[in-house]
C-alpha positions as CSV (number, residue, x, y, z in Angstrom):
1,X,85.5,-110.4,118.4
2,X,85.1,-112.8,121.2
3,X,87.8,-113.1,123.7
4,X,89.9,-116.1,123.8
5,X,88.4,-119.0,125.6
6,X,90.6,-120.3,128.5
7,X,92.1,-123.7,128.1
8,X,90.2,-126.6,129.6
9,X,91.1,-130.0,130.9
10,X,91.2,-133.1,128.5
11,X,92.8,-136.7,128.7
12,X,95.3,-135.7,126.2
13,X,97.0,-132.1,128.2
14,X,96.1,-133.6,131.4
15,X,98.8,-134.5,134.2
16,X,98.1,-137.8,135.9
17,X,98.2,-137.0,140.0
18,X,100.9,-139.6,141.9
19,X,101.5,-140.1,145.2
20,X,104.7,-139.6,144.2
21,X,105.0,-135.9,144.9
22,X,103.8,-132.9,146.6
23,X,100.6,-130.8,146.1
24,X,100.2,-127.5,146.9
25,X,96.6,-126.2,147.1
26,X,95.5,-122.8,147.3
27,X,92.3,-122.1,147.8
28,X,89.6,-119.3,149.0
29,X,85.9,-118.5,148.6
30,X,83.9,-115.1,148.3
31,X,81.0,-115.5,151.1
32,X,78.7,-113.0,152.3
33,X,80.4,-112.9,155.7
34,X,83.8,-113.1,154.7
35,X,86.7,-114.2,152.1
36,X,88.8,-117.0,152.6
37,X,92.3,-117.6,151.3
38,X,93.4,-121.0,152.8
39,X,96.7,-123.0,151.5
40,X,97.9,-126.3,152.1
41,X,100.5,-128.3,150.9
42,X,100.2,-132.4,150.6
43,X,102.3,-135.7,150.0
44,X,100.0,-138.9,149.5
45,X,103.3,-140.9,149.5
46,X,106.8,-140.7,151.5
47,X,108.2,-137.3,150.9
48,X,111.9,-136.8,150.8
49,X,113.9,-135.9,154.1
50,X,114.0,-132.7,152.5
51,X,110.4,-132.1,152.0
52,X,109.6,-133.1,155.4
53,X,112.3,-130.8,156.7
54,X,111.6,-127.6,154.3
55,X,107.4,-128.4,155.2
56,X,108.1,-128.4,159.2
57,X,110.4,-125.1,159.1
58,X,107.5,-123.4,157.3
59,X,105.0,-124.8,159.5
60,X,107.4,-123.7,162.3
61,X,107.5,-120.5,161.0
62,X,103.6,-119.8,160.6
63,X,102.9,-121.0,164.1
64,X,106.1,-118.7,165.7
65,X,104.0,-115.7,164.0
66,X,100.7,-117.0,164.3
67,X,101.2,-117.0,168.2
68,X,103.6,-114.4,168.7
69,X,102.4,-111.6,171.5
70,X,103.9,-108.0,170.5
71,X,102.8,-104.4,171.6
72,X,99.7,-102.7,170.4
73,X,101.0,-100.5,166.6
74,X,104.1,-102.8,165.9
75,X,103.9,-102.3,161.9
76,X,103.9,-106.0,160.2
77,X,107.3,-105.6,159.0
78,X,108.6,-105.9,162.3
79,X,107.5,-109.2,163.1
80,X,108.0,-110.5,159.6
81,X,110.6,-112.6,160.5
82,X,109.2,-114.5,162.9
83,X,107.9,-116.8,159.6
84,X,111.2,-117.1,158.5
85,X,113.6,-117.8,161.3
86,X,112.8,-121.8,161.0
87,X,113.8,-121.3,157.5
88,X,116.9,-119.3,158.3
89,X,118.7,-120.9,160.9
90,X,119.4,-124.2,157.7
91,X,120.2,-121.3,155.0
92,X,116.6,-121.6,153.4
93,X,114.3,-118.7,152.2
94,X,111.1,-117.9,150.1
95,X,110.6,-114.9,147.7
96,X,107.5,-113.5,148.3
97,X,105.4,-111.3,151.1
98,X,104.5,-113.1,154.7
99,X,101.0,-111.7,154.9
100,X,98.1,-109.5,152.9
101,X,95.4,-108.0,154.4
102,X,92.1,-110.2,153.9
103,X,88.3,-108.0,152.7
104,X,85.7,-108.7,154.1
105,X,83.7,-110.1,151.6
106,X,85.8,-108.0,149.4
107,X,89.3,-108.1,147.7
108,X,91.4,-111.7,148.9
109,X,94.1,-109.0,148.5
110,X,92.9,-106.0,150.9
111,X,95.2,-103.0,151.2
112,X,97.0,-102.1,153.6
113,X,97.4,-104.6,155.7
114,X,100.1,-106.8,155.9
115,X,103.9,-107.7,156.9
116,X,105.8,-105.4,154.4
117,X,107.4,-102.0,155.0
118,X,104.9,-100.2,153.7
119,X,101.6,-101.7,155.3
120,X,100.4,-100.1,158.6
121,X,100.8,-101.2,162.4
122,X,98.8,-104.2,163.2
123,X,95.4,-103.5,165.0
124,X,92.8,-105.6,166.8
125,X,90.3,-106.3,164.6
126,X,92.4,-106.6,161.3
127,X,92.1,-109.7,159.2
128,X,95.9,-110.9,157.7
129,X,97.0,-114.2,156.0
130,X,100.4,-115.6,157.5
131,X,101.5,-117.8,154.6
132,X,105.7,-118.5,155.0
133,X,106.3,-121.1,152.0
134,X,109.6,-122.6,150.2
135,X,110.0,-123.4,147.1
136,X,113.0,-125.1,144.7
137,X,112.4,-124.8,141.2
138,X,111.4,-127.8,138.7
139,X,111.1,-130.0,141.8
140,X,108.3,-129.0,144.7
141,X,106.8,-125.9,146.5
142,X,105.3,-125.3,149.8
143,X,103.6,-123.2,151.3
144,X,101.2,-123.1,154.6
145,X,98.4,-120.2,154.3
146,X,96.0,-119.5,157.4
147,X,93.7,-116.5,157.7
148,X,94.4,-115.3,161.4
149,X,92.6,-112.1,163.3
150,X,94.7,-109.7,165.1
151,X,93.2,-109.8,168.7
152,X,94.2,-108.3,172.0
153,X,96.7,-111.0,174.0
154,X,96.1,-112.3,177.9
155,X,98.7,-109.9,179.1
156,X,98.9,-107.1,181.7
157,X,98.7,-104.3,179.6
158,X,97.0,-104.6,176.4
159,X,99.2,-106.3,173.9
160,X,98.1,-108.6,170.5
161,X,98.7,-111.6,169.1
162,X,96.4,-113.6,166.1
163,X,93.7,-115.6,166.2
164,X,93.7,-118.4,163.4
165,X,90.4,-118.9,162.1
166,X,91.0,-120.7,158.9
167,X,90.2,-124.4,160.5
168,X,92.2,-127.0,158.1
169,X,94.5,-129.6,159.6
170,X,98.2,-130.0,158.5
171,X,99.8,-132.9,156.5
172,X,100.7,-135.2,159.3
173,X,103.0,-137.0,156.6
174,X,105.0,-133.9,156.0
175,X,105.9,-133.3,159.6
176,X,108.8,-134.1,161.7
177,X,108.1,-133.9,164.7
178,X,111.2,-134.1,166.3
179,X,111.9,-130.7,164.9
180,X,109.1,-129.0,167.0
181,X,109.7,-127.6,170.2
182,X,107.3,-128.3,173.0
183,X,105.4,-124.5,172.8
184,X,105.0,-125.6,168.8
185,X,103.6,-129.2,170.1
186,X,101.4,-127.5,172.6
187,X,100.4,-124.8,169.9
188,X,99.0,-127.6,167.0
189,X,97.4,-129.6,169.7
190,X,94.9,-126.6,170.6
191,X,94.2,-125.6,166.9
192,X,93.3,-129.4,166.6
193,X,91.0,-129.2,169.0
194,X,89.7,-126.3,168.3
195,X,89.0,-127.6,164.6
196,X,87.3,-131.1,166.5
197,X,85.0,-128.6,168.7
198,X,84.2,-126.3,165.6
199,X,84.0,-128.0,162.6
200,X,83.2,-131.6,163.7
201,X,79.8,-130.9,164.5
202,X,79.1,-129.3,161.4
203,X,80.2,-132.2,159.2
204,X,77.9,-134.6,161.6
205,X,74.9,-131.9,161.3
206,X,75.3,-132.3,157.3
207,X,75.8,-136.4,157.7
208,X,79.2,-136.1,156.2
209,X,80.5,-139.0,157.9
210,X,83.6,-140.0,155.8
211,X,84.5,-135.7,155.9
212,X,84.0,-136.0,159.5
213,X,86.1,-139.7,160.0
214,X,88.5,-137.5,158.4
215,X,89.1,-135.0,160.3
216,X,88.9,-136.8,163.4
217,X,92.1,-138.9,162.0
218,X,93.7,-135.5,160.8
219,X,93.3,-133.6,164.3
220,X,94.4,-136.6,166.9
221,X,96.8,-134.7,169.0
């Protein structure tokens, strides 16, 4: 027999979108050259002190790891909190892994890298997600998912650090700025412009004006 056919969409299942909440959207895409496994959470409306405080700790948390410089075969696990500090320091947590190793053009979930105990030192060259989140049940989640490159750091001797390459801005709405320190600031003001310097042209090449009026609105420093 035939296997059961998944469920699809209609008006009378379907859940009418409001700006009225938050969104989280995890996404990826199998390409020749790579896999991508990008998340992002939105609020279209005004989010809750509490949402805009649990969204900025986790995006505090994934830039702290995203530009953190450590010595060359420091396992993942070691640096794991780094994501999780922001979260910490108010008594908030998430319950799942930081990181998984990302295939190349092969499994979104590539053994063995990553930020557990049991995944193996970080080398140059690696491809990882850092993706801290926070969730509370029956209300919202978040979570913040880049795909960064481990790559060797400006420093005397040869240390790392990651290289973001997943080039999606963050809900402005959702942030609070005054949370940020200036290294955080100065942090999210280069990966906007790197997005403007990368990205932007490619939207104009393809005449995608209202993507590209976008992400100039979603990238001003």
């Amino acid at each position: 027999s035939d296997p059961p056919s998944p469920p699809s969409p209609s008006n009378g299942s379907s859940r009418k979108l409001s700006v009225n909440e938050m969104y989280l959207s995890d996404t990826g895409g199998q390409y020749l050259d790579g896999t991508t496994d990008i998340t992002r959470t939105v609020h279209w409306g005004v989010p809750t002190p509490l949402q805009k405080e649990a969204y900025t700790r986790v995006l505090m948390g994934n830039i702290d790891l995203s530009r953190l410089v450590f010595p060359p075969n420091t396992a993942g696990g070691a640096v794991e909190s780094f994501a999780r500090r922001a979260l910490w320091d108010v008594g908030l947590n998430y319950g799942h892994g930081t990181g998984h190793g990302i295939g190349n053009f092969l499994s979104v979930h590539e053994w063995p890298v990553g930020f557990q105990s049991n995944n193996v030192p970080l080398m140059a060259g690696m491809f990882t997600s850092i993706e801290p989140g926070y969730y509370r049940d029956g209300e919202f989640g978040i979570r913040i998912e880049d795909v960064a490159l481990v790559v060797e750091a400006q420093t005397e001797k040869p240390f790392l650090t990651f290289e973001v390459v997943s080039l999606v801005p963050y809900d402005r709405n959702l942030i609070d700025l005054r949370l940020l320190s200036p290294e955080q600031i100065r942090y999210l003001n280069a990966y906007y412009e790197t997005i403007r310097a990368r990205v932007g042209p490619e939207l104009q090449r393809q005449q995608l004006e209202e993507a590209y009026h976008w992400l100039q609105r979603n990238t001003e420093p």
